[in-house]
mmCIF file of the N, C-alpha and C atoms, coordinates in Angstrom:
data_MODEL
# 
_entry.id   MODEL 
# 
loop_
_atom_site.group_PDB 
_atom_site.id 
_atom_site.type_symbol 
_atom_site.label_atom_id 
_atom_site.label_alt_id 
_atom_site.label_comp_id 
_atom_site.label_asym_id 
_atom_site.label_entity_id 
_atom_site.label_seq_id 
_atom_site.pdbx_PDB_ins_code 
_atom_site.Cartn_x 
_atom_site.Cartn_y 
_atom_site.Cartn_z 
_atom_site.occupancy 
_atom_site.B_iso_or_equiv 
_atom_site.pdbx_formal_charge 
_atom_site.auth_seq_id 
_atom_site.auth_comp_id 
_atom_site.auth_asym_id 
_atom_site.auth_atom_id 
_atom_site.pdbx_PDB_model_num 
ATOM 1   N N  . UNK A 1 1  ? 116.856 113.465 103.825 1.00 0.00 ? 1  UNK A N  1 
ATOM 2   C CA . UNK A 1 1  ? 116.778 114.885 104.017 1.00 0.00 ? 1  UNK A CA 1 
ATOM 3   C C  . UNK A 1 1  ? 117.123 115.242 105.459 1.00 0.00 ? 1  UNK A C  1 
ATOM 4   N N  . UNK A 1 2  ? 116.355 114.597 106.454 1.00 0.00 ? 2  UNK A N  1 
ATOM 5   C CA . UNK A 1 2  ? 117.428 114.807 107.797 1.00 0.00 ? 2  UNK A CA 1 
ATOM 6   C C  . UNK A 1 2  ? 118.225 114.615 108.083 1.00 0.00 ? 2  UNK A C  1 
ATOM 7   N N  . UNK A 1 3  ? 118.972 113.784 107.445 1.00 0.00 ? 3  UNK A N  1 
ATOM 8   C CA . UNK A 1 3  ? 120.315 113.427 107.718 1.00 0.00 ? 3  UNK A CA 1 
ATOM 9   C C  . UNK A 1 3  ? 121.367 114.437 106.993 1.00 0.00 ? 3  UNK A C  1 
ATOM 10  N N  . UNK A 1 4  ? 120.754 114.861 106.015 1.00 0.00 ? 4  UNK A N  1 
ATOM 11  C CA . UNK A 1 4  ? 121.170 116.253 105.781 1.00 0.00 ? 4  UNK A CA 1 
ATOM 12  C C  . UNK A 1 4  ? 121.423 117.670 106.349 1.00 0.00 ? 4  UNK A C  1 
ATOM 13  N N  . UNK A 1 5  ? 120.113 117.631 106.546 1.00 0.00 ? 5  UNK A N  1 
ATOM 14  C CA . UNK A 1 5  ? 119.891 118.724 107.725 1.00 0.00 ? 5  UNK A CA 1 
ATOM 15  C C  . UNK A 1 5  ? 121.076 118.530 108.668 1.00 0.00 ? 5  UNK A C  1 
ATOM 16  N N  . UNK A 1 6  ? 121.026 117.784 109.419 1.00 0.00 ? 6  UNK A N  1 
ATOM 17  C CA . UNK A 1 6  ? 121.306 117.223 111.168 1.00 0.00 ? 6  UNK A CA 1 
ATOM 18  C C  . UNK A 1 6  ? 123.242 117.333 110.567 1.00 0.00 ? 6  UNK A C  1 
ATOM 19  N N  . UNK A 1 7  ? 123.384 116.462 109.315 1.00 0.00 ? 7  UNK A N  1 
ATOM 20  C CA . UNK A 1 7  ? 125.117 116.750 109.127 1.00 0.00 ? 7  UNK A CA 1 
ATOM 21  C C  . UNK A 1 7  ? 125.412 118.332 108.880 1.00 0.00 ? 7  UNK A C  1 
ATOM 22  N N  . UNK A 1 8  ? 124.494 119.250 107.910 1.00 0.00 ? 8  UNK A N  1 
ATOM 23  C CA . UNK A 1 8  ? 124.991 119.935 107.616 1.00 0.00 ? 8  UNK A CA 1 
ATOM 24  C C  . UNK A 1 8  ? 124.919 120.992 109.533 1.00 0.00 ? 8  UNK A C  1 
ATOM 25  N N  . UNK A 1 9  ? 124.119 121.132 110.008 1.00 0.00 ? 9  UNK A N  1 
ATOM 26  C CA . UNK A 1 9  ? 124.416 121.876 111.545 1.00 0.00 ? 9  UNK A CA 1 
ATOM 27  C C  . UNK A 1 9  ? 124.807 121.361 112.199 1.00 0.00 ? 9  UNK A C  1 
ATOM 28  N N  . UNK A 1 10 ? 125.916 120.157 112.698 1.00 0.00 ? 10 UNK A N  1 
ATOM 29  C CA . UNK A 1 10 ? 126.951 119.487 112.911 1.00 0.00 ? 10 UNK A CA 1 
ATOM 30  C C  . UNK A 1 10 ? 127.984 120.165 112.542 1.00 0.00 ? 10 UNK A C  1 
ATOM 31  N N  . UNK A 1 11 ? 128.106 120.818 111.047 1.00 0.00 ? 11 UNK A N  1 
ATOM 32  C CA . UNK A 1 11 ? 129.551 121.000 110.499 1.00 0.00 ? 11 UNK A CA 1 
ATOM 33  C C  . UNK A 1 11 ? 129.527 122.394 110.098 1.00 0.00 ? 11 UNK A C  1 
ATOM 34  N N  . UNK A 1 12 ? 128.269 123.042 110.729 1.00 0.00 ? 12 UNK A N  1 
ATOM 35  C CA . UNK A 1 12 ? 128.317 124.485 110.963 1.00 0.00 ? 12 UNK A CA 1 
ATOM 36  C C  . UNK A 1 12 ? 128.212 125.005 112.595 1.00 0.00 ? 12 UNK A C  1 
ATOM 37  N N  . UNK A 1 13 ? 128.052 124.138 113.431 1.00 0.00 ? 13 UNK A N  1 
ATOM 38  C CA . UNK A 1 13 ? 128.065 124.264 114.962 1.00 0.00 ? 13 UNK A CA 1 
ATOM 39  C C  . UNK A 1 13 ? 129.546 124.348 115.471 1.00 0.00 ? 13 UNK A C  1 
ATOM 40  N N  . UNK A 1 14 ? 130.046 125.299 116.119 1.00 0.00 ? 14 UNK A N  1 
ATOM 41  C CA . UNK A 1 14 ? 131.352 125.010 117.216 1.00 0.00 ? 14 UNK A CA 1 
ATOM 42  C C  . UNK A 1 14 ? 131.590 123.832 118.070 1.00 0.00 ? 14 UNK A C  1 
ATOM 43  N N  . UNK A 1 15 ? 132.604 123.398 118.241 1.00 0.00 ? 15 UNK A N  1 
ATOM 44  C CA . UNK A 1 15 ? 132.866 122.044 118.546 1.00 0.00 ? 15 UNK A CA 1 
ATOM 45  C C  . UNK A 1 15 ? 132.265 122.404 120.054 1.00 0.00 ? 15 UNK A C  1 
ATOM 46  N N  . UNK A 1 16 ? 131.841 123.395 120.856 1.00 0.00 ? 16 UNK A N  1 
ATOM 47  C CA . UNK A 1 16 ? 131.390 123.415 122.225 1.00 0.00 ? 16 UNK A CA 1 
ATOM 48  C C  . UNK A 1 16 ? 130.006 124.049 121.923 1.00 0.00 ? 16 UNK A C  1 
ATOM 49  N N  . UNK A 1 17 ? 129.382 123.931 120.759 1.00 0.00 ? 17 UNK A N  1 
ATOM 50  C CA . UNK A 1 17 ? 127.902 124.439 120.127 1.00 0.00 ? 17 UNK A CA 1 
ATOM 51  C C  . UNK A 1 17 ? 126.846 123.163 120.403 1.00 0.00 ? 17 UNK A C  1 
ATOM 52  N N  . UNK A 1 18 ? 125.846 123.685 120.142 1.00 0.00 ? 18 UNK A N  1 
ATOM 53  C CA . UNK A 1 18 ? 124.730 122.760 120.338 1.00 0.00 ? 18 UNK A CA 1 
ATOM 54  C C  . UNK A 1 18 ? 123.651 122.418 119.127 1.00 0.00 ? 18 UNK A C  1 
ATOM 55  N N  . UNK A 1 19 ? 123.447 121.109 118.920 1.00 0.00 ? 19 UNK A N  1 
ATOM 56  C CA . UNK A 1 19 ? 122.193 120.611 117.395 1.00 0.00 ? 19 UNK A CA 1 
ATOM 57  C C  . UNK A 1 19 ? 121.116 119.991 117.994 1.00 0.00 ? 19 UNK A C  1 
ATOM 58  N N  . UNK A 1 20 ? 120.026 120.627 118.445 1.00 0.00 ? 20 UNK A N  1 
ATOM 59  C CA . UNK A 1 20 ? 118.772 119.896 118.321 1.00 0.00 ? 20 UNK A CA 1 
ATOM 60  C C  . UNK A 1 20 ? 117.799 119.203 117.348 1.00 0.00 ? 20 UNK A C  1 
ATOM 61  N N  . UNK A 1 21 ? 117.485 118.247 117.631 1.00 0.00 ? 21 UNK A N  1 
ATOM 62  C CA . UNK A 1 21 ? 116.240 117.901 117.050 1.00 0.00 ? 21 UNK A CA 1 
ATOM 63  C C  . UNK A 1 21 ? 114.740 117.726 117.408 1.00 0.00 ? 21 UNK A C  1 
ATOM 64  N N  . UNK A 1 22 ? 113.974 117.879 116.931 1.00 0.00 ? 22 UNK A N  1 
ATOM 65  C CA . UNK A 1 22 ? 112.696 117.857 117.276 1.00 0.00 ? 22 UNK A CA 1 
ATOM 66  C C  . UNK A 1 22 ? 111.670 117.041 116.919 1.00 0.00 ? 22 UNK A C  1 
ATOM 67  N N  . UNK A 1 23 ? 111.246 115.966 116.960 1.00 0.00 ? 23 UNK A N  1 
ATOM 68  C CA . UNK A 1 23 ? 110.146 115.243 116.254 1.00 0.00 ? 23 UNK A CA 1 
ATOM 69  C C  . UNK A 1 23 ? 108.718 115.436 116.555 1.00 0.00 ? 23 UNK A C  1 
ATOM 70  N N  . UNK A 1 24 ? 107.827 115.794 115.817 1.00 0.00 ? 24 UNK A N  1 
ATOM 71  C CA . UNK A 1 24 ? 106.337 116.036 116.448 1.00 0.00 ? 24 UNK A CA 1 
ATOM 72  C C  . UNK A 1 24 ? 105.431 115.609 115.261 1.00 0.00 ? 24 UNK A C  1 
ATOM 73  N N  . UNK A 1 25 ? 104.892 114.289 115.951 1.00 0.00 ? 25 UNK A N  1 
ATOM 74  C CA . UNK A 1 25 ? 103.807 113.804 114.641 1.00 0.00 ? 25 UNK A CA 1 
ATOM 75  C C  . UNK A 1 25 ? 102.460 114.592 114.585 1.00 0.00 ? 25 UNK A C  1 
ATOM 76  N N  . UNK A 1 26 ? 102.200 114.348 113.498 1.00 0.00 ? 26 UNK A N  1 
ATOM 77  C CA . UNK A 1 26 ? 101.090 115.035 113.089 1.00 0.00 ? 26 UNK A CA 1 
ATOM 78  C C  . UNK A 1 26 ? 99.495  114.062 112.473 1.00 0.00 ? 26 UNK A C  1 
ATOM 79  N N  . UNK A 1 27 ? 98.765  114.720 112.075 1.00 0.00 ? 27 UNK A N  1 
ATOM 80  C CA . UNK A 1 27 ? 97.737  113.401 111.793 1.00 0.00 ? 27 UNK A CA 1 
ATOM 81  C C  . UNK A 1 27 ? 98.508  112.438 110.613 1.00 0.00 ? 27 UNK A C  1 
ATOM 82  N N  . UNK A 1 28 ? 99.079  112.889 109.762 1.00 0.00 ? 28 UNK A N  1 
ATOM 83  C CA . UNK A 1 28 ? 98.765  112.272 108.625 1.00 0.00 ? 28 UNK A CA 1 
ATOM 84  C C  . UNK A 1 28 ? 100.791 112.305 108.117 1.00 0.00 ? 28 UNK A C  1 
ATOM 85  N N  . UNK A 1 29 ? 101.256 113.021 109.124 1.00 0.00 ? 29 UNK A N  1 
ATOM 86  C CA . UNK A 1 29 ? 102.963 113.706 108.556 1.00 0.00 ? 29 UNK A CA 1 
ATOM 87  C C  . UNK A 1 29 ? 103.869 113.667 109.861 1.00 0.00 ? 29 UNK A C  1 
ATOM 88  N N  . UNK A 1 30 ? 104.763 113.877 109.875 1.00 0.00 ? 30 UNK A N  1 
ATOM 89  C CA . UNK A 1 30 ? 105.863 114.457 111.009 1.00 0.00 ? 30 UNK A CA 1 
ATOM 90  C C  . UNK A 1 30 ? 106.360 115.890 110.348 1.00 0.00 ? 30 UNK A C  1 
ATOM 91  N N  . UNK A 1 31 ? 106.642 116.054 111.751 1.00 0.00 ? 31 UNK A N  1 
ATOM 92  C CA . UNK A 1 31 ? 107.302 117.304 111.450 1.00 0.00 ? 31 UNK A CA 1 
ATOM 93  C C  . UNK A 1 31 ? 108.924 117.516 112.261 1.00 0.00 ? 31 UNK A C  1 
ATOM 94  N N  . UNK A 1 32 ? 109.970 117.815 111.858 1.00 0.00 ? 32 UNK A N  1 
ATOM 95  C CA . UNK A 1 32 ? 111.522 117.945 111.961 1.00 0.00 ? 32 UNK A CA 1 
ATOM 96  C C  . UNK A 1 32 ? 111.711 118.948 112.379 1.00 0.00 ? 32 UNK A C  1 
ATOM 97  N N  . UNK A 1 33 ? 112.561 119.397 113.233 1.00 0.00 ? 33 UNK A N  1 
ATOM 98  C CA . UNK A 1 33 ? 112.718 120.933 113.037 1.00 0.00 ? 33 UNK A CA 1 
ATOM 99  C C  . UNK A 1 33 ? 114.604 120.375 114.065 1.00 0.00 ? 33 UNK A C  1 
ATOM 100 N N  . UNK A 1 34 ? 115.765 121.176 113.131 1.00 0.00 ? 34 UNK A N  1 
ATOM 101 C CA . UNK A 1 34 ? 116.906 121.241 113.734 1.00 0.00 ? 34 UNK A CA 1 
ATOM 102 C C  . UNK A 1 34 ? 117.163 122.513 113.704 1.00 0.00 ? 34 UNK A C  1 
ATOM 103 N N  . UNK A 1 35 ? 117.566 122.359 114.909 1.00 0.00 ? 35 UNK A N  1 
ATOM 104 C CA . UNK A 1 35 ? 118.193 123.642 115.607 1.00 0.00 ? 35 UNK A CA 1 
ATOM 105 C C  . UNK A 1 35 ? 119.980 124.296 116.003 1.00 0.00 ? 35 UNK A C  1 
ATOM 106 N N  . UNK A 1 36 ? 120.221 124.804 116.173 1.00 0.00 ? 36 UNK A N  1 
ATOM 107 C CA . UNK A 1 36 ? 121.364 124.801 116.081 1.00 0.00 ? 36 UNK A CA 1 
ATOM 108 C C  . UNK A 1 36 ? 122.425 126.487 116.790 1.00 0.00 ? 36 UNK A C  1 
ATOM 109 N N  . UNK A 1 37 ? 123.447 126.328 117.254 1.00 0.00 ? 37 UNK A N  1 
ATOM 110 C CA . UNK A 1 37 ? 123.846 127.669 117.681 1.00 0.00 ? 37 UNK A CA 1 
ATOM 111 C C  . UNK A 1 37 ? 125.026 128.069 116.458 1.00 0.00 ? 37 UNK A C  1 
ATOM 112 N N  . UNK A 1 38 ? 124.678 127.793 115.470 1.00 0.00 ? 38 UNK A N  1 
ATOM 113 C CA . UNK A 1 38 ? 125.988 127.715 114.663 1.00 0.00 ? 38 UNK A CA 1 
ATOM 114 C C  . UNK A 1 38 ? 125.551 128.879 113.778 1.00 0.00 ? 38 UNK A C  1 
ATOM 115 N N  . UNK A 1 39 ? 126.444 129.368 112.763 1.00 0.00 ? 39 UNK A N  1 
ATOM 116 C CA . UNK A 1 39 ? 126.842 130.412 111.999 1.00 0.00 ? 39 UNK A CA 1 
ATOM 117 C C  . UNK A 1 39 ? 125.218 130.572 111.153 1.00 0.00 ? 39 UNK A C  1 
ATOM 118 N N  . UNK A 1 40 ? 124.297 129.613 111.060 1.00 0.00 ? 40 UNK A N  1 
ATOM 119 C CA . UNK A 1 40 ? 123.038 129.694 110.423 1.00 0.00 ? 40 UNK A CA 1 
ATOM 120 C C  . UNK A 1 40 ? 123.259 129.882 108.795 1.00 0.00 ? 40 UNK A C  1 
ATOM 121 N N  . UNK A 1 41 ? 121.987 129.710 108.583 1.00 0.00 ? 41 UNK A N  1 
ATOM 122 C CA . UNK A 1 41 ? 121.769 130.635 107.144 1.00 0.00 ? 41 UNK A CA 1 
ATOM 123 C C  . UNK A 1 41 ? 121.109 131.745 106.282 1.00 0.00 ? 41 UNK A C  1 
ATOM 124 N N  . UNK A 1 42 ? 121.951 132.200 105.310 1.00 0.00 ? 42 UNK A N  1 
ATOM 125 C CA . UNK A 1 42 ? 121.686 133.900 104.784 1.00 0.00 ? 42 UNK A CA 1 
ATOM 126 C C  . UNK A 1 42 ? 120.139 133.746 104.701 1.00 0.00 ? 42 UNK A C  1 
ATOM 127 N N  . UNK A 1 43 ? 119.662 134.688 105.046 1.00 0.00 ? 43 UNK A N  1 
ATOM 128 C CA . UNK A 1 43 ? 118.351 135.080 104.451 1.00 0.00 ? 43 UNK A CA 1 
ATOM 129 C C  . UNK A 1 43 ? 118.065 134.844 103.235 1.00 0.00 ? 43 UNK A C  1 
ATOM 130 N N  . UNK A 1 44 ? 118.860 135.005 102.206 1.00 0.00 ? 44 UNK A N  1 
ATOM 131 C CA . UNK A 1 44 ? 118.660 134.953 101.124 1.00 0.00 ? 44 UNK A CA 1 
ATOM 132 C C  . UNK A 1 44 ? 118.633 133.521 100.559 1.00 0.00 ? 44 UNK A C  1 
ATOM 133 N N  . UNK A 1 45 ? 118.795 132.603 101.484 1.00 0.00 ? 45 UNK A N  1 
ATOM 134 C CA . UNK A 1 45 ? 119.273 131.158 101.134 1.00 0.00 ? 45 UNK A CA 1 
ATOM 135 C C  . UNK A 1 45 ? 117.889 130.236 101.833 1.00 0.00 ? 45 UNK A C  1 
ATOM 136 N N  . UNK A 1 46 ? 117.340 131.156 102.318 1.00 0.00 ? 46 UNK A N  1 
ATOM 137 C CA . UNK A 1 46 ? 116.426 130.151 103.476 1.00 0.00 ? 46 UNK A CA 1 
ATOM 138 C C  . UNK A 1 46 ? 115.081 129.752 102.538 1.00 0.00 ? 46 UNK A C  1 
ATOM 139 N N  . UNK A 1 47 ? 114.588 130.184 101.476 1.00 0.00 ? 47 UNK A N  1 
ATOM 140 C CA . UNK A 1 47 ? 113.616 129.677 100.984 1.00 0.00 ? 47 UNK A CA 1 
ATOM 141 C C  . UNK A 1 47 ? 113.896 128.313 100.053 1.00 0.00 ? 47 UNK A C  1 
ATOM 142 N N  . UNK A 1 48 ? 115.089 128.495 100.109 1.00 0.00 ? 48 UNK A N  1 
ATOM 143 C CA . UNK A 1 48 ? 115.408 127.707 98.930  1.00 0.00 ? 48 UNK A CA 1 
ATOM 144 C C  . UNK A 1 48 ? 116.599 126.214 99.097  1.00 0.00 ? 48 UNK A C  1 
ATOM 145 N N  . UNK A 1 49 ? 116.351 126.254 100.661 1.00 0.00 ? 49 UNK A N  1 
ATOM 146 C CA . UNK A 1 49 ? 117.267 125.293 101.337 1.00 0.00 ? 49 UNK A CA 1 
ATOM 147 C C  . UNK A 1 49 ? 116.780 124.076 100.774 1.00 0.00 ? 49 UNK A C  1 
ATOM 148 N N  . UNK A 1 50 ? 115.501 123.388 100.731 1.00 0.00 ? 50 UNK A N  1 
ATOM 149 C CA . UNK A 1 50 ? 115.093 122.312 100.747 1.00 0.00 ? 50 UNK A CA 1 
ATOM 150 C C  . UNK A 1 50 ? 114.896 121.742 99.523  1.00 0.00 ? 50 UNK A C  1 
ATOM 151 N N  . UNK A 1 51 ? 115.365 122.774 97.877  1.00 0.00 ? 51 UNK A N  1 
ATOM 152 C CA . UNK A 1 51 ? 115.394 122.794 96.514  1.00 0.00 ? 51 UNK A CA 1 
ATOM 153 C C  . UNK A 1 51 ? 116.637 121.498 96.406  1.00 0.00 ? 51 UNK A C  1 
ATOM 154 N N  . UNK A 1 52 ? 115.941 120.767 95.922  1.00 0.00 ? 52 UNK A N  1 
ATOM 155 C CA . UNK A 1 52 ? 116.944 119.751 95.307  1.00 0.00 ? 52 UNK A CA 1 
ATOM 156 C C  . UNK A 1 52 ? 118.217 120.218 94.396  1.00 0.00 ? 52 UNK A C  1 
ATOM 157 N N  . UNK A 1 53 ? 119.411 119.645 94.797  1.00 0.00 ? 53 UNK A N  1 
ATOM 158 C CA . UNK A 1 53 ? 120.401 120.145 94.230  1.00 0.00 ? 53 UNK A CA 1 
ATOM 159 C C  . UNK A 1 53 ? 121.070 121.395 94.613  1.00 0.00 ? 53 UNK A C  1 
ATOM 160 N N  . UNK A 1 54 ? 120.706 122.237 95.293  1.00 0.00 ? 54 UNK A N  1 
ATOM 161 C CA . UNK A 1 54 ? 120.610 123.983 95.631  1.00 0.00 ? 54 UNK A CA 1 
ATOM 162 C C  . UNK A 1 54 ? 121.869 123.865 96.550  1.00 0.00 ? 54 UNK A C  1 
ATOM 163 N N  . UNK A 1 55 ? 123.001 124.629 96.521  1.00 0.00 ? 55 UNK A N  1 
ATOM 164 C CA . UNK A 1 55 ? 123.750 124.619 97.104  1.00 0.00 ? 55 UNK A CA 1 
ATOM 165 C C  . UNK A 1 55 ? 124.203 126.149 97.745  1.00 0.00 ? 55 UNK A C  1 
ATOM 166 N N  . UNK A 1 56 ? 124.467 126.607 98.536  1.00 0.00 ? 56 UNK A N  1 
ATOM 167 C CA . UNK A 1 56 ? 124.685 128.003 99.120  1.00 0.00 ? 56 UNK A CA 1 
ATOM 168 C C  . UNK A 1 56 ? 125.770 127.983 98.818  1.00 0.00 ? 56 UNK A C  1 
ATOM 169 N N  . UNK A 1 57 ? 126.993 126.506 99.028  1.00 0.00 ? 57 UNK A N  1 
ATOM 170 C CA . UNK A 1 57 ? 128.337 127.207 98.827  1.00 0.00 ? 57 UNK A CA 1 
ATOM 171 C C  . UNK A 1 57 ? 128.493 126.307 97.384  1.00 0.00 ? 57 UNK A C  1 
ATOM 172 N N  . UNK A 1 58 ? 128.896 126.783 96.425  1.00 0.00 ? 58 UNK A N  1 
ATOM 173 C CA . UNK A 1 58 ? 128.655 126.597 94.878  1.00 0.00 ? 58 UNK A CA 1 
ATOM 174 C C  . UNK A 1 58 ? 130.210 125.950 95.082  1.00 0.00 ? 58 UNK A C  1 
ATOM 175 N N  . UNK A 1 59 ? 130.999 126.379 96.337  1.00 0.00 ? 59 UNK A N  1 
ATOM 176 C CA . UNK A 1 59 ? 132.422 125.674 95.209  1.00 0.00 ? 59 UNK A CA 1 
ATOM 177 C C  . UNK A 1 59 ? 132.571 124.134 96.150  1.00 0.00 ? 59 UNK A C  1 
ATOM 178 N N  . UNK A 1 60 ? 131.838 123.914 96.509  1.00 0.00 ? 60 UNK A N  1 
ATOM 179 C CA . UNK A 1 60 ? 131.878 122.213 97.255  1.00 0.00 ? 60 UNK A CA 1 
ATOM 180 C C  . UNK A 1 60 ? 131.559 121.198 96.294  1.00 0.00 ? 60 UNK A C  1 
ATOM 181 N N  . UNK A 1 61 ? 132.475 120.537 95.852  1.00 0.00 ? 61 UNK A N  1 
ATOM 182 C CA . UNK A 1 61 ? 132.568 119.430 94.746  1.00 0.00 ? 61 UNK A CA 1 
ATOM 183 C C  . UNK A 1 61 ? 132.860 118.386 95.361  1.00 0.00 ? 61 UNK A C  1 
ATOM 184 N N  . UNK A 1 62 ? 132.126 117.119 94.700  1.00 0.00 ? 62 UNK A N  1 
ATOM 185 C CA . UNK A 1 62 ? 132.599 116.214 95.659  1.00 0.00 ? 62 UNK A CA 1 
ATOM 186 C C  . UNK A 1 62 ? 133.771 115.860 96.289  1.00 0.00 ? 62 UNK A C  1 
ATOM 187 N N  . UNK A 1 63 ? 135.257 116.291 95.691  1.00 0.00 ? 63 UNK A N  1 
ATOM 188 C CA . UNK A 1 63 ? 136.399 116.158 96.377  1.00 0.00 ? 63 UNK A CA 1 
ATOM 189 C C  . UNK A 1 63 ? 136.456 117.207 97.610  1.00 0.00 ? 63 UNK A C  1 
ATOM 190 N N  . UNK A 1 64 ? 135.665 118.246 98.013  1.00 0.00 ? 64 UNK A N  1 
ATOM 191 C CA . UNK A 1 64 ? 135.459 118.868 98.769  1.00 0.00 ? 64 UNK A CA 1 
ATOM 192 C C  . UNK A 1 64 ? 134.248 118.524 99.706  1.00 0.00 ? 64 UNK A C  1 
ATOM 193 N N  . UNK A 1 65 ? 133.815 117.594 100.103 1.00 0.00 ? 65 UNK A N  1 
ATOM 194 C CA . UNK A 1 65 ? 132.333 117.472 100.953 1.00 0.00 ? 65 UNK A CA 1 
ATOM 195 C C  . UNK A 1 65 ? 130.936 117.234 100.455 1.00 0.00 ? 65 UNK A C  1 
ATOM 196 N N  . UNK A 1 66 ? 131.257 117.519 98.571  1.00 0.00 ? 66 UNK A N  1 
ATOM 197 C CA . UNK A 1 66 ? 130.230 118.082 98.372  1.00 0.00 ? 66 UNK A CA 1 
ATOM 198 C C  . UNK A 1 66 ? 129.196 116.261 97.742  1.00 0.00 ? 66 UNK A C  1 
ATOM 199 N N  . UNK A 1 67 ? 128.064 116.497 97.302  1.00 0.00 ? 67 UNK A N  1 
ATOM 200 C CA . UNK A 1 67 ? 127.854 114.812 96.244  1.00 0.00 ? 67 UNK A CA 1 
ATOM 201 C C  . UNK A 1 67 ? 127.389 114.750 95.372  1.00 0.00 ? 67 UNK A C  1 
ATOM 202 N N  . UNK A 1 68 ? 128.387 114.088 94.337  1.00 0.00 ? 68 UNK A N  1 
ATOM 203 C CA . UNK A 1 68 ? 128.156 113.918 93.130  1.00 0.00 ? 68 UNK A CA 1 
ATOM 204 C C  . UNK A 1 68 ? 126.919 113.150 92.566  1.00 0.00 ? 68 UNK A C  1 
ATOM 205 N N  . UNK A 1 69 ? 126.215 113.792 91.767  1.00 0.00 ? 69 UNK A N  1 
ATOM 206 C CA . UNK A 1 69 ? 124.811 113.266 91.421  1.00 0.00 ? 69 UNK A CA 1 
ATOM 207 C C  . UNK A 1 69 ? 125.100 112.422 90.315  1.00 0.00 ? 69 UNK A C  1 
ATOM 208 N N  . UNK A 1 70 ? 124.724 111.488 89.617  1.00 0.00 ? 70 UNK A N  1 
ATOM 209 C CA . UNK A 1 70 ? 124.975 110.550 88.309  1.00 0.00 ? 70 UNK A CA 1 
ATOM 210 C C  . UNK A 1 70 ? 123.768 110.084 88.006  1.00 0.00 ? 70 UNK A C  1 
ATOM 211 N N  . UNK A 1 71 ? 123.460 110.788 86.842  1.00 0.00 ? 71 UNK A N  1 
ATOM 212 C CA . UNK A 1 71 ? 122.062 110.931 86.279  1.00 0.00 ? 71 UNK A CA 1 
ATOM 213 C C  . UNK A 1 71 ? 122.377 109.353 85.626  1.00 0.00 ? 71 UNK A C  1 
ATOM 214 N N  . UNK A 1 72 ? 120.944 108.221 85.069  1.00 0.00 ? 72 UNK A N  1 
ATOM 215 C CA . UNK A 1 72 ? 121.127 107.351 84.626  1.00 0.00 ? 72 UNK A CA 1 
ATOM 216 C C  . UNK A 1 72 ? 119.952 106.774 83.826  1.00 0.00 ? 72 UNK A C  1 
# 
């Protein structure tokens, strides 16, 4: 999932933009937080970022960036 995160504001940041990360443990968890100066995301998309499968841009197929899931 961070590596998610961290690629996808990489490839929404300007090549002279900036991606932070943040690590801060907690008792029992960590906590992540990336940051980023890049184009962000819709409001309408932000609850639902971390939904398995959930994609904002629907036409990214794996020949486009996107990854193919193979149920088994």
């Amino acid at each position: 999932m961070l590596g998610n995160l961290r690629s996808n504001a990489l490839r929404h940041t300007p090549a002279v933009g900036r991606v932070d990360v943040e690590v801060t443990p907690n008792d029992a968890s960590v906590s992540f937080e990336v940051t980023d100066n890049g184009d962000g995301i819709a409001a309408e998309h932000v609850d639902r970022i971390l939904e398995r499968f959930y994609r904002v841009d629907t036409a990214r197929d794996p020949e486009h960036g996107g990854t193919e899931w193979v149920w088994q």
